[in-house]
C-alpha positions in Angstrom: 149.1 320.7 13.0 148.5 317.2 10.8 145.9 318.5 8.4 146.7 318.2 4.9 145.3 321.5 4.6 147.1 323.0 6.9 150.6 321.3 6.6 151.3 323.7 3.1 150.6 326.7 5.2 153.0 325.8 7.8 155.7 324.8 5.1 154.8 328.4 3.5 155.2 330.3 6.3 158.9 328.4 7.1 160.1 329.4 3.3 158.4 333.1 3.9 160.1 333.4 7.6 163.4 332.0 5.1 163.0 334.4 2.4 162.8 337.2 5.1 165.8 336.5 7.1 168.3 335.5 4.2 168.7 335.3 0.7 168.1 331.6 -0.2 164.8 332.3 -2.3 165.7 336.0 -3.7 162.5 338.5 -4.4 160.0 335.7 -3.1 158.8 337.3 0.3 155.9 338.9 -1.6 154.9 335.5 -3.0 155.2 333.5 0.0 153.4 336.2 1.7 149.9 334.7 0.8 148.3 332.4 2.8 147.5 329.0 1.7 149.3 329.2 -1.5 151.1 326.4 -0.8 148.5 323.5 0.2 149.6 319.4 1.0 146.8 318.4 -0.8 143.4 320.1 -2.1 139.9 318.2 -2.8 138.0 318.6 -5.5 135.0 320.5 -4.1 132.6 318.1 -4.9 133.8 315.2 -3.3 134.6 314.1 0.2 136.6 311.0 -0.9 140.4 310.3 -1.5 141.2 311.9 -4.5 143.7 314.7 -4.5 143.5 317.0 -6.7 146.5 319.0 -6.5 149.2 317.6 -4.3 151.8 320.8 -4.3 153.4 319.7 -1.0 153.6 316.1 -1.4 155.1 316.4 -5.2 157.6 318.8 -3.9 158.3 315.9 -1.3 158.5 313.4 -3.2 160.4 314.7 -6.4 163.3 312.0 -6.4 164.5 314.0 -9.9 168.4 314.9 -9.6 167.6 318.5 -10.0 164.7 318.7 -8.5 162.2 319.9 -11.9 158.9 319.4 -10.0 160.1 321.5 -6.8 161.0 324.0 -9.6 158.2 323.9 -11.6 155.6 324.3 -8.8 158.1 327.1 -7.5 157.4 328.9 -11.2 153.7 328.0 -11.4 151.9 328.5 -8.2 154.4 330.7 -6.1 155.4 332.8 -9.5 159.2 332.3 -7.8 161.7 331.5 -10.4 165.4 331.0 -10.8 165.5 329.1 -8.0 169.1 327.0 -7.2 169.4 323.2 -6.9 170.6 323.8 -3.3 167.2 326.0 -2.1 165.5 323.5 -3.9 166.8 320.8 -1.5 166.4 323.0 1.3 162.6 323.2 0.4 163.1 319.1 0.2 164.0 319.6 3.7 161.6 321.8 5.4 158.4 319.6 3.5 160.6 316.4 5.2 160.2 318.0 8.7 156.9 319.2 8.6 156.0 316.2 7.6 157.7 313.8 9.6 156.2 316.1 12.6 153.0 316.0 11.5 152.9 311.9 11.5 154.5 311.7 14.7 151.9 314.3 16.3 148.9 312.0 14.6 151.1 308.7 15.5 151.0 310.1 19.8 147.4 310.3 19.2 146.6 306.9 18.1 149.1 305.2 20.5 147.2 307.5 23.3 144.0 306.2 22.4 145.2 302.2 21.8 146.8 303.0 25.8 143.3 304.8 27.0 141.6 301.6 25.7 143.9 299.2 26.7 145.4 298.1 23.5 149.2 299.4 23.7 150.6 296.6 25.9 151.5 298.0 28.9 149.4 296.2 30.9 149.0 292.2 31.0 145.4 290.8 30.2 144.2 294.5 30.5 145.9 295.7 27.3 143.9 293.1 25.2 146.9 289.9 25.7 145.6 286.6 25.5 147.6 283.4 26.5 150.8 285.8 26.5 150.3 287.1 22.8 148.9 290.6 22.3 145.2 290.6 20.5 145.3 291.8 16.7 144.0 295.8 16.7 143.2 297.5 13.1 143.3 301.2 14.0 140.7 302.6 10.9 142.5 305.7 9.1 140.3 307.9 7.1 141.2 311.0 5.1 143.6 312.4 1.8 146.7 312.5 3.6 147.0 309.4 4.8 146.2 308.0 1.5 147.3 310.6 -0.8 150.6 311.2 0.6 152.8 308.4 1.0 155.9 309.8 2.5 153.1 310.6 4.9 151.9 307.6 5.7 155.0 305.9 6.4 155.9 308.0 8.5 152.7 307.2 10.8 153.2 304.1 10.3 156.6 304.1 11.4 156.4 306.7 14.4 153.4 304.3 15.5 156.1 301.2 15.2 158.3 303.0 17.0 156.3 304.5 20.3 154.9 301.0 20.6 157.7 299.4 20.7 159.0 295.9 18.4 157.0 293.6 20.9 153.3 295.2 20.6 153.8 296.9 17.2 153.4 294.0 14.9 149.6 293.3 16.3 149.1 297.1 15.5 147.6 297.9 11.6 146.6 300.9 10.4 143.7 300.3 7.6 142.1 303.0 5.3 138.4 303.1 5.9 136.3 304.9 3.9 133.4 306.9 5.0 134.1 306.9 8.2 132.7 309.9 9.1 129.0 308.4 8.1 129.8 305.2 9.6 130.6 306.3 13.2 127.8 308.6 12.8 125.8 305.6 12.1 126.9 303.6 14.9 126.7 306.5 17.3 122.8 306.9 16.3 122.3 303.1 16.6 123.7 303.2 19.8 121.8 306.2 21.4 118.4 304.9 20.1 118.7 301.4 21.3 119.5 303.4 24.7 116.4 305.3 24.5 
């Protein structure tokens, strides 16, 4: 629901339910028919670092062009769908807008969920990591393409986390890129059960 692989497949299969049901993207239910044609973001397959490759969804997103060009040139190159008008172009806009804004907000109950499990969301006095009053400094480590790739993304996270801790806790909340995170914690987690052992 909030991978970058995944969040072009769920924008696909909006426009392919649209192209079905009305006549907003004409002769494009074949082309919208494939799944995974439409991708957030793709990785080079040698790499596991940050660098997106080809960032379909998040152009498309983020084209602040008056007509829209990059929504319609990624409409003609990778979905072969072409003639498309300025207003389905904005409705595409729109649909990338949502998915993504959900997507953020899904990730963004997830962290808060974790910074309440641990006692860092401020709901709870000396508990939820306050000292003399003032809530304790908490860098939440964010790892992945999306989240750095993708800014509309990003803010969003960062603004949906903002806004389910609330103005009084929120500012003593950062989210920070980390890379390799998946070999550090995998680190960690082997340090920690051998020194148990």
């Amino acid at each position: 629901m909030i991978s970058g692989m995944y969040l072009g497949e769920i924008v696909r299969r909006v426009l392919h339910r649209m192209a079905e049901e009305s006549d907003i993207f004409p002769d494009a239910v074949q082309n919208l028919s494939v799944p995974f044609v439409l991708r957030a973001l793709e990785f080079p397959q040698t790499s596991h670092f940050f660098s997106p490759r080809t960032p379909l969804m998040a152009a498309m997103h983020e084209d602040d062009s008056p007509d829209l060009r990059e929504v319609g040139r990624i409409l003609e190159d990778h979905l072969k769908i072409s003639g498309v008008s300025l207003k389905a172009r904005r409705l595409l806009v729109r649909v990338c807008d949502i998915v993504t804004r959900r997507a953020a907000r899904l990730a963004a109950a997830g962290i808060v969920g974790i910074l309440k499990k641990i006692g860092r969301d401020g709901s709870a006095g000396v508990a939820s990591g306050r000292t003399k009053g003032k809530p304790r400094r908490t860098v939440v480590a964010v790892e992945g393409g999306l989240y750095v790739g993708y800014s509309m993304f990003r803010d969003y996270l960062n603004e949906a986390v903002a806004e389910i801790l609330g103005e009084e806790v929120a500012p003593y909340v950062c989210l920070r890129v980390c890379e390799d995170g998946s070999g550090t914690g995998a680190a960690v987690l082997a340090a920690a059960y051998s020194s148990n052992r």
